[in-house]
ROZA-155801 format. One record per residue: y, z, x of N, C-alpha, C in turn. Coordinates in nm, 3 decimals, padded with zeros to 5 digits, always signed. Example, Ala and Ser with C-alpha at 12.3 -4.5 7.8 and 13.67 -1.06 7.14 Angstrom:
REM ROZA-155801
+---------+---------+---------+---------+---------+---------+---------+---------+---------+
|    n_py |    n_pz |    n_px |   ca_py |   ca_pz |   ca_px |    c_py |    c_pz |    c_px |
+---------+---------+---------+---------+---------+---------+---------+---------+---------+
| -00.569 | +00.780 | +01.319 | -00.450 | +00.780 | +01.230 | -00.330 | +00.780 | +01.320 |
| -00.225 | +00.708 | +01.285 | -00.106 | +00.714 | +01.367 | +00.003 | +00.787 | +01.290 |
+---------+---------+---------+---------+---------+---------+---------+---------+---------+
***
This chain:
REM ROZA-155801
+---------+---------+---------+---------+---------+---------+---------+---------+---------+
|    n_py |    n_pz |    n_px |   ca_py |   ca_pz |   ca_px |    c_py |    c_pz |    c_px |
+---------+---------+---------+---------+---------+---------+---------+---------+---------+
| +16.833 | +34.478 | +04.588 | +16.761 | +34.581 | +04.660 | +16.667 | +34.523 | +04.764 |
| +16.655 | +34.386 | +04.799 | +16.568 | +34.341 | +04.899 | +16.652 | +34.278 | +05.001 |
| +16.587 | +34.248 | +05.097 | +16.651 | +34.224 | +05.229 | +16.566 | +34.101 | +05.236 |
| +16.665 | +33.971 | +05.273 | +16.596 | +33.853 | +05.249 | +16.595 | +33.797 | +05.428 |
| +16.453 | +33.730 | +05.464 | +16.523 | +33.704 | +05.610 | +16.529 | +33.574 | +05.672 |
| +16.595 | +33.479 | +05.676 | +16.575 | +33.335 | +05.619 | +16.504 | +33.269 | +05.753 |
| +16.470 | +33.162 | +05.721 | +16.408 | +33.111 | +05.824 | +16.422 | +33.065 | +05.907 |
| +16.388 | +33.050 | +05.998 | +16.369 | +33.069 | +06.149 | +16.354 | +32.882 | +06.233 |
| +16.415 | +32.836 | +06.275 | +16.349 | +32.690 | +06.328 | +16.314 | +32.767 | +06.498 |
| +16.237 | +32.780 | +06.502 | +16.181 | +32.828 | +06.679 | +16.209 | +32.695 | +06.721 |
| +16.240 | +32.587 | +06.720 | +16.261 | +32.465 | +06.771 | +16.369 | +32.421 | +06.842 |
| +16.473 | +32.536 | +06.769 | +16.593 | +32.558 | +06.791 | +16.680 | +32.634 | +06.873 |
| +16.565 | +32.736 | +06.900 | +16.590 | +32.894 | +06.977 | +16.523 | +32.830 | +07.107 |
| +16.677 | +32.877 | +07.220 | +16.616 | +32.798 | +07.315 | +16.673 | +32.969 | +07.447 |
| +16.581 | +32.891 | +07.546 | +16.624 | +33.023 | +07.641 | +16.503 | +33.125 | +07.682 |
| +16.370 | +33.079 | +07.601 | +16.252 | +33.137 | +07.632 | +16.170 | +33.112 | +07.658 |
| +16.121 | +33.195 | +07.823 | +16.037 | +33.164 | +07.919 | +15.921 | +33.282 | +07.928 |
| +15.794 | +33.179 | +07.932 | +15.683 | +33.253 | +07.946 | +15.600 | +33.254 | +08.109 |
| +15.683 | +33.382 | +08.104 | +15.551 | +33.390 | +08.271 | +15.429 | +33.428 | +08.271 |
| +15.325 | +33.384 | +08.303 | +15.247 | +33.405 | +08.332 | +15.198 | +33.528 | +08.395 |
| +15.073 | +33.624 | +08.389 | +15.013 | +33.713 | +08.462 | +15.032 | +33.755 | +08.590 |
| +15.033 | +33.809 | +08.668 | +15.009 | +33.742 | +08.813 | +14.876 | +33.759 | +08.848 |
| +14.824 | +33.629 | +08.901 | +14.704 | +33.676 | +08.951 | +14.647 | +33.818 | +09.014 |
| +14.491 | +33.817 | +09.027 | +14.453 | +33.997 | +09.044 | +14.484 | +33.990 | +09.236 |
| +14.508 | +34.111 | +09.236 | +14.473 | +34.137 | +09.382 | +14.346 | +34.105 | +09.489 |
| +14.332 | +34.060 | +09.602 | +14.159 | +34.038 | +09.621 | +14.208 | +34.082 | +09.796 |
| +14.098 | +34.177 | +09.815 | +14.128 | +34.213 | +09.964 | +14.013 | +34.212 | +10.033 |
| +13.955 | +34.189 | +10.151 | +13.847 | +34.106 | +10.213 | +13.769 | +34.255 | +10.309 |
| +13.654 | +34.219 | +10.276 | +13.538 | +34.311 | +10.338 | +13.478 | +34.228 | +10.487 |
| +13.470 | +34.300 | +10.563 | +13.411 | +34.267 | +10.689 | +13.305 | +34.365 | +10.755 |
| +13.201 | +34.341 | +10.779 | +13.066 | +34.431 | +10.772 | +13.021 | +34.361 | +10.931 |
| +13.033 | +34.473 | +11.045 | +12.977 | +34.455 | +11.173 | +12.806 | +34.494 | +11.173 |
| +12.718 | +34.474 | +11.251 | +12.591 | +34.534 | +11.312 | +12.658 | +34.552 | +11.451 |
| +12.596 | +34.644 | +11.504 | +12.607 | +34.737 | +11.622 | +12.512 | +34.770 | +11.631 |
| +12.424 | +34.710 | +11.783 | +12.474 | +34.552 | +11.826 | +12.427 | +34.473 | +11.764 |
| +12.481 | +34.358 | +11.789 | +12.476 | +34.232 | +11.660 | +12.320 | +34.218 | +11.687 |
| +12.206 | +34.229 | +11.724 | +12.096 | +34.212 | +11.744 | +11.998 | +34.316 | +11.651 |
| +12.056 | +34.455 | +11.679 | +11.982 | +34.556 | +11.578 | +11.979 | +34.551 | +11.459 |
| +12.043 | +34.458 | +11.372 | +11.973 | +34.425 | +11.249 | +12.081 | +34.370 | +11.142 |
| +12.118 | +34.374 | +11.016 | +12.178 | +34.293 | +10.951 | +12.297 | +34.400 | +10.839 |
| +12.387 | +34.397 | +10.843 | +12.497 | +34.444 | +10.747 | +12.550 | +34.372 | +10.633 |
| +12.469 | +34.434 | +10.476 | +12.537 | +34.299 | +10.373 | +12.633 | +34.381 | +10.304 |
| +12.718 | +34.301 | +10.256 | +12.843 | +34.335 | +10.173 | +12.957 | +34.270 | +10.185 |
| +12.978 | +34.193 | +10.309 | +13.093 | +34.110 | +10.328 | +13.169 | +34.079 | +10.224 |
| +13.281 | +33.980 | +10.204 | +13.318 | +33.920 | +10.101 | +13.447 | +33.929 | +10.080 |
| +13.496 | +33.917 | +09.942 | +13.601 | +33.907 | +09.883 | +13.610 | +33.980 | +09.779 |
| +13.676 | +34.007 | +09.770 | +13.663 | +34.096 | +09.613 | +13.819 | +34.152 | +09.540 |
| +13.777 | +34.151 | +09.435 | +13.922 | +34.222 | +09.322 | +13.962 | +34.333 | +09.386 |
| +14.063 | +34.405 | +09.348 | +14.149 | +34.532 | +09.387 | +14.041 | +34.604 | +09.277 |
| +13.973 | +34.743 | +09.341 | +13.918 | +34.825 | +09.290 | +13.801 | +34.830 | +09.253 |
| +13.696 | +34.702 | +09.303 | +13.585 | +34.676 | +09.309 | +13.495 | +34.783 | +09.375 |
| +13.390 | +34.858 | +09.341 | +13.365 | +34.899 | +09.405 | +13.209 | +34.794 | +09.462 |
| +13.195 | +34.813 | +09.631 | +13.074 | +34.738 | +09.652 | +12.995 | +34.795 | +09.732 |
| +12.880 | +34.745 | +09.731 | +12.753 | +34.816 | +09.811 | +12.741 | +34.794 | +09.893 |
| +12.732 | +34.872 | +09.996 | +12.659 | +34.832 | +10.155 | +12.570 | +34.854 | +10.188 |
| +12.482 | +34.786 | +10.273 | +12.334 | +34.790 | +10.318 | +12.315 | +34.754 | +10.440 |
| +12.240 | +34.902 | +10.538 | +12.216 | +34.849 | +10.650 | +12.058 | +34.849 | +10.663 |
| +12.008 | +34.711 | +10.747 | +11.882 | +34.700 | +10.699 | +11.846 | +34.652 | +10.884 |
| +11.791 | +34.775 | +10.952 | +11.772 | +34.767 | +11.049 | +11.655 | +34.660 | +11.112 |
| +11.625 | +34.624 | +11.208 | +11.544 | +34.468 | +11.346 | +11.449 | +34.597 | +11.323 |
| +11.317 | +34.530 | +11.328 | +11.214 | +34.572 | +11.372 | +11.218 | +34.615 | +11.517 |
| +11.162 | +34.731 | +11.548 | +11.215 | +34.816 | +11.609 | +11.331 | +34.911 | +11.645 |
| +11.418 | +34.912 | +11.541 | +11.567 | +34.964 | +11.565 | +11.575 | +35.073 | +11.444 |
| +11.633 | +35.147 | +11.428 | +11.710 | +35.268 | +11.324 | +11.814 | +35.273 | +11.309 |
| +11.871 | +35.293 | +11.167 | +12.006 | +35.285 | +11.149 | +12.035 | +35.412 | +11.165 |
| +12.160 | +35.456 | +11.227 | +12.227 | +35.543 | +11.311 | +12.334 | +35.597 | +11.207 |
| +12.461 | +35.567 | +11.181 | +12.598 | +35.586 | +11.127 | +12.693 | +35.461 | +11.040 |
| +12.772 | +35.540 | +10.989 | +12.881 | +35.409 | +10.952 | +13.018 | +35.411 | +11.048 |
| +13.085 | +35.351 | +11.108 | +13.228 | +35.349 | +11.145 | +13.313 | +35.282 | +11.145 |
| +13.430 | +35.291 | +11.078 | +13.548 | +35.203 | +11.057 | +13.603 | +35.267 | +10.923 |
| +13.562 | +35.188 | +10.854 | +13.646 | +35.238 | +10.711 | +13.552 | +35.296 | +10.650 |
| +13.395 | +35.327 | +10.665 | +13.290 | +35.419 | +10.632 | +13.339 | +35.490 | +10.710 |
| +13.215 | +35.637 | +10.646 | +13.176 | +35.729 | +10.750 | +13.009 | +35.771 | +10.734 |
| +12.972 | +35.889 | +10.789 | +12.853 | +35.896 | +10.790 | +12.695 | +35.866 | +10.765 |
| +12.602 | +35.880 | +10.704 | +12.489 | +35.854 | +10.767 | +12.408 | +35.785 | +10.610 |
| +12.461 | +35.762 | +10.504 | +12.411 | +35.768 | +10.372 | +12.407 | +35.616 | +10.427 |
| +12.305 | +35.571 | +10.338 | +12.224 | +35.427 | +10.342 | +12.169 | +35.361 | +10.283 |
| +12.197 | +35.256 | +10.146 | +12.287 | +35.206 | +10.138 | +12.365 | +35.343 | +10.029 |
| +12.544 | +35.248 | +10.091 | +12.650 | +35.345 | +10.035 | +12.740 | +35.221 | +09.931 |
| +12.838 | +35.250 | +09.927 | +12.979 | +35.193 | +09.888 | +13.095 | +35.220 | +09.918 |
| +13.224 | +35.116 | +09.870 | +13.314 | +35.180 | +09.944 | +13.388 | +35.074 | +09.863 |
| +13.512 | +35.112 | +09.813 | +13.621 | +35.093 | +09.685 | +13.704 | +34.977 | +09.777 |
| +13.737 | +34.864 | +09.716 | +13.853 | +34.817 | +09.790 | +13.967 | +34.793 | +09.692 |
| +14.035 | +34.868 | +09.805 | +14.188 | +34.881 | +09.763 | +14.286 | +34.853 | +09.869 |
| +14.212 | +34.770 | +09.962 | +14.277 | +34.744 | +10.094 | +14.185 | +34.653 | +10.165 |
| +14.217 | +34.543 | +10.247 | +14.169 | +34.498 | +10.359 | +14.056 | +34.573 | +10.432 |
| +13.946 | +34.569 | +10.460 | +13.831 | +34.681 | +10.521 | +13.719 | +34.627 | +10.663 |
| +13.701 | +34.702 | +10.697 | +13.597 | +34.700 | +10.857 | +13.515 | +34.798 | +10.845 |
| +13.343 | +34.782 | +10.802 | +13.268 | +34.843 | +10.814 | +13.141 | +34.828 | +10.963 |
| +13.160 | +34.891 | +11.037 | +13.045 | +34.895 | +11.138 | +12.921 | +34.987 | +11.102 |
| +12.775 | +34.879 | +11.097 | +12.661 | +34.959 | +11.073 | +12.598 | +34.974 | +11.235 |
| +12.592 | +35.073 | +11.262 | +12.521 | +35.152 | +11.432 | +12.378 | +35.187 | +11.400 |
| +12.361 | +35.138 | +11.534 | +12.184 | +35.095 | +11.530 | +12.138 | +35.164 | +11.631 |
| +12.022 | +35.232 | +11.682 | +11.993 | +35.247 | +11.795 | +11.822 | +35.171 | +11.813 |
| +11.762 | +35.202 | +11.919 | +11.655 | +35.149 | +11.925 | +11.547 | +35.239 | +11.930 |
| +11.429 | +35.247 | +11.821 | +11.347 | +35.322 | +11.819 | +11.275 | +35.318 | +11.988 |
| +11.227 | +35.452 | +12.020 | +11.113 | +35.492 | +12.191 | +11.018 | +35.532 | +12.091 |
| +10.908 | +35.451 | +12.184 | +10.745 | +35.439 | +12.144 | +10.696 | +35.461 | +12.285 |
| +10.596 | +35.554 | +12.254 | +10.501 | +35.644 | +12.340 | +10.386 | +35.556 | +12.394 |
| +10.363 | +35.545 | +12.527 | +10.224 | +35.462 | +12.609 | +10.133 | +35.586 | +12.650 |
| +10.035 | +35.596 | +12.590 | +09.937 | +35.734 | +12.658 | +09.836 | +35.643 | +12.669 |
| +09.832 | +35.674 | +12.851 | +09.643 | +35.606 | +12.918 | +09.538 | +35.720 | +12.936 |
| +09.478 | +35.744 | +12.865 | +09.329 | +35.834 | +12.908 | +09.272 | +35.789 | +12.995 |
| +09.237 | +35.896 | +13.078 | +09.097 | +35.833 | +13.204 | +08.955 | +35.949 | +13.127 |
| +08.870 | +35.878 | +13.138 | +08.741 | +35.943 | +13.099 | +08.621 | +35.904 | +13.212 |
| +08.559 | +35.926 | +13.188 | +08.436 | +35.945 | +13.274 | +08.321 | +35.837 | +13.147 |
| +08.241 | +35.750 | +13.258 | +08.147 | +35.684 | +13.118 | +08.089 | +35.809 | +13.033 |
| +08.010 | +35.869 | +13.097 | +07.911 | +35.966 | +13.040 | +08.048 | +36.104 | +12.974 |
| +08.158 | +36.055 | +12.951 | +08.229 | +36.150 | +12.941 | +08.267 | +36.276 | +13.019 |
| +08.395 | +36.359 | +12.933 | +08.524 | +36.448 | +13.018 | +08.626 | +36.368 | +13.094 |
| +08.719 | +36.414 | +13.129 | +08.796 | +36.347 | +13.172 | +08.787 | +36.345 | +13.323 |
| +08.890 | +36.246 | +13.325 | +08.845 | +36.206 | +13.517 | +08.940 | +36.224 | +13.544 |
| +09.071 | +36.196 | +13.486 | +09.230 | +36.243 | +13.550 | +09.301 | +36.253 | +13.453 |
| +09.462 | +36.342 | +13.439 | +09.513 | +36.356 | +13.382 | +09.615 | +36.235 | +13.300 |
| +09.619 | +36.258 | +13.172 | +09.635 | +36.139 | +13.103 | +09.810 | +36.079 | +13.142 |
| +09.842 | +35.941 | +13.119 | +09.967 | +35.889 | +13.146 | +10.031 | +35.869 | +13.031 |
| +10.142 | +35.969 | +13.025 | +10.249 | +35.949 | +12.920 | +10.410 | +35.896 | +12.978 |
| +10.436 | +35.825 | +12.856 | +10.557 | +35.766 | +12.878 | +10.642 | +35.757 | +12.751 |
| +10.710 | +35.837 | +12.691 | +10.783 | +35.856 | +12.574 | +10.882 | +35.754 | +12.515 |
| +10.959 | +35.705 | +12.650 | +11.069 | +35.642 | +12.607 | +11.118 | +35.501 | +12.608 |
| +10.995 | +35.447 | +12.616 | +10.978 | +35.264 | +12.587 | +11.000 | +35.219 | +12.462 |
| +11.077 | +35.134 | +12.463 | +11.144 | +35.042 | +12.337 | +11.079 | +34.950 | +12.324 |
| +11.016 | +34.870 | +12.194 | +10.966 | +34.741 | +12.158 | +11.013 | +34.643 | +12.272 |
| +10.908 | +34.563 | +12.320 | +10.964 | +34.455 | +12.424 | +10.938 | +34.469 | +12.546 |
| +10.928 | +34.631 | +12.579 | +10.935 | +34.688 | +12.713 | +10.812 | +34.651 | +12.801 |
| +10.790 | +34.587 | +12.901 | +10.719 | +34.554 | +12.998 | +10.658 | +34.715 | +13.074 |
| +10.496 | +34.693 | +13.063 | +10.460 | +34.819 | +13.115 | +10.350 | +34.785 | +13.237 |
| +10.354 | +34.825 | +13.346 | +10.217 | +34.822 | +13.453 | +10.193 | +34.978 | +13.529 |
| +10.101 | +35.000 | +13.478 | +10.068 | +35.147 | +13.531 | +09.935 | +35.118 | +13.611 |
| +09.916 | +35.165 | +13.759 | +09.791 | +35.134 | +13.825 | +09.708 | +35.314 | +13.800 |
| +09.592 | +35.277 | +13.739 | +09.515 | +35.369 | +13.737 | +09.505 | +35.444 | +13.854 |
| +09.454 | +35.606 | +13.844 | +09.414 | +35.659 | +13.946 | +09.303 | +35.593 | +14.037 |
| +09.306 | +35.621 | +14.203 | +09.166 | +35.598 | +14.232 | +09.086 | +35.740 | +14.282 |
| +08.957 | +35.693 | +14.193 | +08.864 | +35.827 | +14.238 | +08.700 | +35.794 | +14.325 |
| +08.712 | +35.869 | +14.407 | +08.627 | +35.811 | +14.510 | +08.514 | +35.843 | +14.462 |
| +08.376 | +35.721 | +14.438 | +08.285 | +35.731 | +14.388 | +08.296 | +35.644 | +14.245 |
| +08.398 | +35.613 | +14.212 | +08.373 | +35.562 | +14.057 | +08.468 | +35.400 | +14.030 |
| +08.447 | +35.329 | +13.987 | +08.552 | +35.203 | +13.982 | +08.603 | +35.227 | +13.801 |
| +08.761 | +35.223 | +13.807 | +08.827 | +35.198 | +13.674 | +08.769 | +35.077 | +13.599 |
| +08.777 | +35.050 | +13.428 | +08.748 | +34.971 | +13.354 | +08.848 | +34.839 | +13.375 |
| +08.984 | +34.946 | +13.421 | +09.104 | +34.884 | +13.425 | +09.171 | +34.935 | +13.580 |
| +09.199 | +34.838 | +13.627 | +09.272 | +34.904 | +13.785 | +09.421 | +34.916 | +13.749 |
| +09.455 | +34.828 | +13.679 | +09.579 | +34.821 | +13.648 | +09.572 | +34.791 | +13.482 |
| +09.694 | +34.876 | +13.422 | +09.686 | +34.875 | +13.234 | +09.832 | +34.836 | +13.258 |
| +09.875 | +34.740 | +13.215 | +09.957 | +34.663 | +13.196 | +10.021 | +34.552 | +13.013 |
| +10.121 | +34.529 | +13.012 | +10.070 | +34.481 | +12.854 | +10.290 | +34.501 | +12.799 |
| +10.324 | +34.454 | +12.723 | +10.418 | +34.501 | +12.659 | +10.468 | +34.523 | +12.509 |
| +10.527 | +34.624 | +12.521 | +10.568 | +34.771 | +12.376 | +10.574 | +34.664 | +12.280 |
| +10.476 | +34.698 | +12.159 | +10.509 | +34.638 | +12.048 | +10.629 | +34.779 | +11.963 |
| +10.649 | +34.760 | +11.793 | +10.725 | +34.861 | +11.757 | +10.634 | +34.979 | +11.720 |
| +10.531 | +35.029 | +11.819 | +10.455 | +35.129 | +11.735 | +10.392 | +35.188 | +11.867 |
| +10.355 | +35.356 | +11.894 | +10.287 | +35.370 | +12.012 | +10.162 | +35.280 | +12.053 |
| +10.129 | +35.313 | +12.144 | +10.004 | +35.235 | +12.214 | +09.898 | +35.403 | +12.299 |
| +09.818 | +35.382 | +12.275 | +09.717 | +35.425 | +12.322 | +09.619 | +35.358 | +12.390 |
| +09.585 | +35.341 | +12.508 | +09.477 | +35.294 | +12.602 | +09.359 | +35.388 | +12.676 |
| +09.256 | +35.388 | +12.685 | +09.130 | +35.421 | +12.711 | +09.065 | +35.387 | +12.840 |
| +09.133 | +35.424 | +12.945 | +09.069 | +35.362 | +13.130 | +08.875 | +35.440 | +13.147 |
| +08.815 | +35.383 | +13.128 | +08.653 | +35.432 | +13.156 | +08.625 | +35.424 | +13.318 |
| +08.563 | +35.536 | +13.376 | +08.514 | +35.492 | +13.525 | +08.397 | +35.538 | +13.516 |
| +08.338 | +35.419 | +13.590 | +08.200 | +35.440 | +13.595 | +08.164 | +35.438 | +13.743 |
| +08.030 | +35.514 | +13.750 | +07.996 | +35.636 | +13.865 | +07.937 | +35.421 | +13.970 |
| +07.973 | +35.436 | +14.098 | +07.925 | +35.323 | +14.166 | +07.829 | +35.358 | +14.236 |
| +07.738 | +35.271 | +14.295 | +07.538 | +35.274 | +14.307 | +07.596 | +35.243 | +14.392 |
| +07.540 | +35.344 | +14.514 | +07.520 | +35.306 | +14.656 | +07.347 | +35.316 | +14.692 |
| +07.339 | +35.243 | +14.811 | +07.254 | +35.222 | +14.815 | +07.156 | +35.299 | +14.980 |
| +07.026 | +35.396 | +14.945 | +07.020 | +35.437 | +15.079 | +06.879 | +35.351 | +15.166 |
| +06.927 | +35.322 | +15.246 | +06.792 | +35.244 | +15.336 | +06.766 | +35.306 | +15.439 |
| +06.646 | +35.363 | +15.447 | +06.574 | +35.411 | +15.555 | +06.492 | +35.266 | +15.651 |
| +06.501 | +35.278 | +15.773 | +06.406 | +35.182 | +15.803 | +06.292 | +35.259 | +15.911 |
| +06.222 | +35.273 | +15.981 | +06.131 | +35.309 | +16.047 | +06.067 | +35.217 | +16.142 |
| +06.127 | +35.279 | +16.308 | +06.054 | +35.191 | +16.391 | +05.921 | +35.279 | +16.497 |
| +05.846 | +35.160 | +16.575 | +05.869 | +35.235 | +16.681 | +05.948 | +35.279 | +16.827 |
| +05.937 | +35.357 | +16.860 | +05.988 | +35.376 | +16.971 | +06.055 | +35.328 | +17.050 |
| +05.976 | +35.192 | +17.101 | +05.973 | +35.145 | +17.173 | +06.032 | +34.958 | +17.132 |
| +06.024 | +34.971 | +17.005 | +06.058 | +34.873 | +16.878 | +05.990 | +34.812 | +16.792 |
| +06.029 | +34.782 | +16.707 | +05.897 | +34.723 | +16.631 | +05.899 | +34.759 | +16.526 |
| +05.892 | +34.769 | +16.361 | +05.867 | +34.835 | +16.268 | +05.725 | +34.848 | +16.254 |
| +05.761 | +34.966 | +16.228 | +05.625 | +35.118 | +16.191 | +05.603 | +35.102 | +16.045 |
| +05.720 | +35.113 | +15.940 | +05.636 | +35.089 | +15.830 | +05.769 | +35.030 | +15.752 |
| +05.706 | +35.015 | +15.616 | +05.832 | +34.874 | +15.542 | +05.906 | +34.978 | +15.520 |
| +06.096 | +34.957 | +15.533 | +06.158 | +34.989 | +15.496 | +06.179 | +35.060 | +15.351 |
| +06.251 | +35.189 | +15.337 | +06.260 | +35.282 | +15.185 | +06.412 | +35.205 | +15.139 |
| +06.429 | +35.178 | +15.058 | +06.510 | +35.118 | +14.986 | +06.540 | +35.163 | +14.828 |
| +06.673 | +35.265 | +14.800 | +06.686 | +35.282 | +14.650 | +06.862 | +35.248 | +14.650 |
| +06.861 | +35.166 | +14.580 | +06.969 | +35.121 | +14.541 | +07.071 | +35.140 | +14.416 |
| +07.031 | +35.315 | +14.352 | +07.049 | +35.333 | +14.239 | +07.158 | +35.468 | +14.240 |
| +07.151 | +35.520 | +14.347 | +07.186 | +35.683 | +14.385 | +07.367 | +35.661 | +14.408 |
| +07.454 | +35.768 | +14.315 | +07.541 | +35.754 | +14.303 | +07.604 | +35.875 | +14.399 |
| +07.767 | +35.842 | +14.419 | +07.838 | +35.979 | +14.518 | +07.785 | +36.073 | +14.454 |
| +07.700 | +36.198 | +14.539 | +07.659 | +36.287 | +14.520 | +07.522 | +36.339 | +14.447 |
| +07.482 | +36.285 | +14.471 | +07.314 | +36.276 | +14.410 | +07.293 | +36.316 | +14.544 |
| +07.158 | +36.418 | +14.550 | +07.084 | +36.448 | +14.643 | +06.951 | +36.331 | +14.655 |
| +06.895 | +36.367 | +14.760 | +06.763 | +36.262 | +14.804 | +06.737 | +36.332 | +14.905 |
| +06.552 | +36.290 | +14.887 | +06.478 | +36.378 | +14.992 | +06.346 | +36.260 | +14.981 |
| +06.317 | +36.201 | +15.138 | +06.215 | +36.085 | +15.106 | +06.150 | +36.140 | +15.239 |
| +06.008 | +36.139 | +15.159 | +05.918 | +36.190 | +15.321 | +05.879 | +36.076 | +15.384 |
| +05.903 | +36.080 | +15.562 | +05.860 | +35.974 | +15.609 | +05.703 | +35.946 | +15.649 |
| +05.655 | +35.826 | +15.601 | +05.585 | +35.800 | +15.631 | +05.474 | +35.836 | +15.725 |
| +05.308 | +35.909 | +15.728 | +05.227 | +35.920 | +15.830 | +05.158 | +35.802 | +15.874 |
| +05.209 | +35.791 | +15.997 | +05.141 | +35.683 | +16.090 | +05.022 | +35.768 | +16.190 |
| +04.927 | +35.748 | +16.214 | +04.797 | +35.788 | +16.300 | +04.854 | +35.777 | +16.393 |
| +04.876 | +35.890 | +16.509 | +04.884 | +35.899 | +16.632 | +05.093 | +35.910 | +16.655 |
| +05.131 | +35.903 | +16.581 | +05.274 | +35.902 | +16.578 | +05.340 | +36.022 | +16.491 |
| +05.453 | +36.068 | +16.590 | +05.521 | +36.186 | +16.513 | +05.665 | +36.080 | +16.455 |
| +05.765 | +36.139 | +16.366 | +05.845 | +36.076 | +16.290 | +05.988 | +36.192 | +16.336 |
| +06.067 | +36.126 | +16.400 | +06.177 | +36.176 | +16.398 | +06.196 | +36.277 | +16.323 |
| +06.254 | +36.230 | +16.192 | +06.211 | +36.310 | +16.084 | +06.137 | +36.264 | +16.002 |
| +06.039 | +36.433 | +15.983 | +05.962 | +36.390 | +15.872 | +05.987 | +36.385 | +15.764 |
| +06.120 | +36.424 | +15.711 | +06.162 | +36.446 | +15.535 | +06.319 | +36.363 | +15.586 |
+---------+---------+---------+---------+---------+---------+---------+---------+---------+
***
């Protein structure tokens, strides 16, 4: 009633071949910046069939990451993306615009002219703006000049009121000074003045005020 199963010399048994696995699949990641200057794309590499891997776009001071294009798509940051194929990821960059506003003020305050805006300067950007001129007053700054760091700029132009100076002199007639010269050297555009001239005995004064 038993089934006997005799033995075996495997030493003997010939005709059997062991293949091996085949190695795994590995298909290659390639990660652009756009433009190669706006900042850095990691994930490159090599990798198994079905890996999934991370991408990261990690934008240049001053720049924003924009999109994905190639074998990404849209705007998620960092993403992933399965390989199951050979791949081309482009990370798109643009360049952040930073705002230059110049105030003009008055020392004693209000404003003296309308302020200078400029919205669309990029980090780097070379700026020379010549202040207004206003008659009667000299700028802090004649010219505000300077270039875009990554963040607005705000500047402050002060004008202050300029001292002219009024000299009366007083002769006679005939020539000669009559009396010492009036001299104020403090009186700015538009200040009034009223200086009485001098009484000399026996002499009238052009004018007397």
């Amino acid at each position: 009633g038993r089934i006997v199963i005799p033995d075996l010399d495997l030493g003997c048994v010939a005709g059997l071949t062991y293949i091996p696995p085949p190695p795994p699949v590995k298909y290659t990641l390639t990660t652009i910046a756009n433009p190669l200057k706006a900042g850095d794309v990691d994930g490159d590499g090599t990798y198994t069939s079905g890996t999934v891997v991370p991408v990261i776009a990690t934008p240049a001071t001053g720049w924003e990451f924009v999109n994905w294009t190639g074998d990404l798509s849209g705007t998620t940051n960092p993403t992933s993306i399965t390989m199951n194929s050979n791949k081309s990821v482009t990370g798109n960059f643009s360049q952040n615009a930073y705002t230059l506003t110049i105030n003009y003020e008055y020392e004693g305050g209000g404003q003296a002219a309308p302020s200078y805006v400029d919205a669309t300067l990029n980090m780097g950007d070379a700026y020379s703006v010549l202040s207004p001129v206003i008659p009667g007053y000299t700028a802090s700054q004649l010219t505000v000049s300077g270039t875009m760091p990554a963040d607005d700029v705000t500047v402050l132009v002060i004008y202050t009121a300029n001292a002219y100076t009024l000299t009366i002199n007083y002769e006679y007639e005939g020539g000669g000074q009559a009396a010492p010269s009036y001299v104020d050297a403090t009186l700015n555009m538009g200040d009034a003045y009223s200086v009485l001239s001098p009484v000399i005995p026996g002499y009238t004064a052009s004018q007397l005020t």
